[in-house]
C-alpha positions as CSV (number, residue, x, y, z in Angstrom):
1,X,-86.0,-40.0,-3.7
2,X,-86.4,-41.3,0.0
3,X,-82.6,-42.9,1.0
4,X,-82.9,-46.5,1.4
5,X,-81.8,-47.6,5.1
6,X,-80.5,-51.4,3.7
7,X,-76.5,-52.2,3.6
8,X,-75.7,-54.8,0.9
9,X,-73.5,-57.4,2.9
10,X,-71.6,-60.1,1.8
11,X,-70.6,-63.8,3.1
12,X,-67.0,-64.2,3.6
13,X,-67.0,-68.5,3.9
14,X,-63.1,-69.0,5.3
15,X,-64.0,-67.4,8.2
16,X,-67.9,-67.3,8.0
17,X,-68.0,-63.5,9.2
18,X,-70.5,-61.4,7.1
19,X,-69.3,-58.2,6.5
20,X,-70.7,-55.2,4.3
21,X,-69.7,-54.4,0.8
22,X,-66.3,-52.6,0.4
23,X,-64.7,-54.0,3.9
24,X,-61.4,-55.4,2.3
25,X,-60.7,-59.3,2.2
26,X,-58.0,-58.8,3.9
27,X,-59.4,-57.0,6.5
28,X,-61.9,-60.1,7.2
29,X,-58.5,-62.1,7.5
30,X,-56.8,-60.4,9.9
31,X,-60.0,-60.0,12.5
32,X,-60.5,-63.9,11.9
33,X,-56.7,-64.4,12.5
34,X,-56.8,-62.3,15.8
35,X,-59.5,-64.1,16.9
36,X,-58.0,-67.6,16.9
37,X,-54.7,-65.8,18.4
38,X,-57.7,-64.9,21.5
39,X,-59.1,-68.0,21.3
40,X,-55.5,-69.6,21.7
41,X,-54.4,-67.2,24.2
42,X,-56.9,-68.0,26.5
43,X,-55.5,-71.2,28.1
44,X,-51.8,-70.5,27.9
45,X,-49.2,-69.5,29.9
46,X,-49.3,-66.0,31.0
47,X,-45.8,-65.1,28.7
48,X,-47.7,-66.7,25.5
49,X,-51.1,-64.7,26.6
50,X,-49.2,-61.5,26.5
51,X,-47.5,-62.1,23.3
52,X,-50.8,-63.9,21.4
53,X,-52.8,-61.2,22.7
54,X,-50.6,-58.7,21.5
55,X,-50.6,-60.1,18.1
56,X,-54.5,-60.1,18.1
57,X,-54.6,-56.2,18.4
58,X,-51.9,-55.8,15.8
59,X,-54.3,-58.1,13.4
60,X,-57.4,-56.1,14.6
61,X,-55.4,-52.7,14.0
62,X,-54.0,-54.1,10.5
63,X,-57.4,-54.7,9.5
64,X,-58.6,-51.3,10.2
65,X,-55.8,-49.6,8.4
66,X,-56.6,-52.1,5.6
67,X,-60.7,-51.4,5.6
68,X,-61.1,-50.6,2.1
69,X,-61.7,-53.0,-0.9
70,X,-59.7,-51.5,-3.5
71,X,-61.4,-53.4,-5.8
72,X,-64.6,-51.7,-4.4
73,X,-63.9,-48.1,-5.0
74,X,-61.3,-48.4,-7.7
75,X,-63.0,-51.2,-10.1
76,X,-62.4,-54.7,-11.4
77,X,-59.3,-55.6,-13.6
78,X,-55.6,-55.4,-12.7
79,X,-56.3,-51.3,-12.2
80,X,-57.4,-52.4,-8.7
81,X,-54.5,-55.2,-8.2
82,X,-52.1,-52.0,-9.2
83,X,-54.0,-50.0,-6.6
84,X,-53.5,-52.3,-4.1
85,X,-50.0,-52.6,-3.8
86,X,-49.5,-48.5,-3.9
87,X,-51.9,-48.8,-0.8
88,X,-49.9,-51.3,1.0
89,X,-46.6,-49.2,0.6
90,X,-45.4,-47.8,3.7
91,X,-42.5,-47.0,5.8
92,X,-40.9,-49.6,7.2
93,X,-40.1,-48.1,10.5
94,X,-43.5,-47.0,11.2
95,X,-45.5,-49.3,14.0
96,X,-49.1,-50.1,13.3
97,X,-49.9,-48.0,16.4
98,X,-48.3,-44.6,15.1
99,X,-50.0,-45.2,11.8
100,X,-53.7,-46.0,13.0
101,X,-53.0,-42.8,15.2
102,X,-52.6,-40.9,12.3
103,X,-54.4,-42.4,9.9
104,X,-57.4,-42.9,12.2
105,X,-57.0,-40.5,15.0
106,X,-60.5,-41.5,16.6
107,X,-59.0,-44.9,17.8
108,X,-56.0,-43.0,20.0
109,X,-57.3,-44.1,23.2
110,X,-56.8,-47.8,22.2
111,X,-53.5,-46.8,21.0
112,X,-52.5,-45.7,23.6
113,X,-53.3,-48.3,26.3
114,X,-51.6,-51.0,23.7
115,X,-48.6,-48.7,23.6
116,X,-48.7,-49.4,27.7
117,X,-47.4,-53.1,26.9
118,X,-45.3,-52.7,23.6
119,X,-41.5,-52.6,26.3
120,X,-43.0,-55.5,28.2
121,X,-44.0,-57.7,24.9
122,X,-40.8,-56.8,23.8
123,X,-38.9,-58.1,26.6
124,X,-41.0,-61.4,26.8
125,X,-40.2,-61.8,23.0
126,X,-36.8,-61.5,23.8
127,X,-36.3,-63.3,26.8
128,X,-35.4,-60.4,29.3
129,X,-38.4,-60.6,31.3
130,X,-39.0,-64.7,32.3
131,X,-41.9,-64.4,34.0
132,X,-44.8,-62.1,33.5
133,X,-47.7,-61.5,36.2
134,X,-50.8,-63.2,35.0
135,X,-52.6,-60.4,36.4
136,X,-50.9,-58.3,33.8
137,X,-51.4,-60.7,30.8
138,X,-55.0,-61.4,31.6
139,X,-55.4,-57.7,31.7
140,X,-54.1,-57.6,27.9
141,X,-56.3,-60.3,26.6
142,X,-59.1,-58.8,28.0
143,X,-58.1,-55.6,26.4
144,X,-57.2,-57.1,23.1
145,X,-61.2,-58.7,23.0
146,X,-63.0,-55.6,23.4
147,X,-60.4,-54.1,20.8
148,X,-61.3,-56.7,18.0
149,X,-65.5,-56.1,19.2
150,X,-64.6,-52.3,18.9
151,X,-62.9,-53.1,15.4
152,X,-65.6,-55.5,13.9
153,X,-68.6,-53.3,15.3
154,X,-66.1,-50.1,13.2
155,X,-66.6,-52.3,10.3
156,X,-70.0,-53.9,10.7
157,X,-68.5,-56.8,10.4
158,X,-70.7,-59.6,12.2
159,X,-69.1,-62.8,14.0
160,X,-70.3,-66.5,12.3
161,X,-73.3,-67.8,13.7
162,X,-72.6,-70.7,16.0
């Protein structure tokens, strides 16, 4: 029998993303989440840039470590609610970044450029560093958009239709 070339999608109406079978909910939360932390970022000052931006490529890199819908693979009923929350265990010392590198070793590069601005985010949250270069911040943002295009297109996960 010839293999059929058609993905079943579905709607997702919160953030109006469309997004194939088996991404996880969740998943389609956390890319629509980073977007509005990009979409806010954009025209504020550099220190809330860098930290908004930030936060939109932790979303993007929670939602790839998140892909699956558990309820997908492992059925309907609570057997998939039970599932879930086994999946979502995890250490608590363990970044995002040192979990998608080895959970999902082929996005390392990207790990590794956000792991270029975690000290710097870190002060800024803290108050340390006062002032940031907008240069610098700009440079993040831009990073942290092609990160969540990278993410969705990882996915198939299409933006909503103006």
């Amino acid at each position: 029998m010839a293999r059929s070339n058609v993905v079943e999608f579905r709607a997702i109406s919160q953030s109006g993303s469309v997004a194939p079978v088996g991404v996880s909910r969740q998943s389609l939360e956390l890319l629509g989440r980073a977007e509005a932390l990009l979409a806010n970022a954009r025209n504020a000052s550099s220190d809330e840039m860098l930290e908004l931006s930030y936060c939109a490529a932790l979303r993007c890199a929670g939602a790839l470590l998140n892909r699956d819908d558990v309820s997908v693979a492992g059925g309907s009923g609570s057997g998939a609610r039970s599932g879930s929350v086994v999946k979502r265990r995890r250490s608590a010392t363990q970044s995002a970044w040192l979990r998608l590198k080895k959970e999902q070793p082929e996005f390392d590069s990207w790990v590794t450029k956000f792991e270029q601005f975690t000290a710097l985010r870190e002060e800024v949250r803290l108050g340390i560093s006062r002032r940031i270069d907008s240069r610098r911040a700009q440079e993040l943002w831009e990073l942290s958009c092609a990160f969540l295009g990278a993410v969705r297109a990882e996915l198939g996960v299409l933006p909503a239709a103006a």
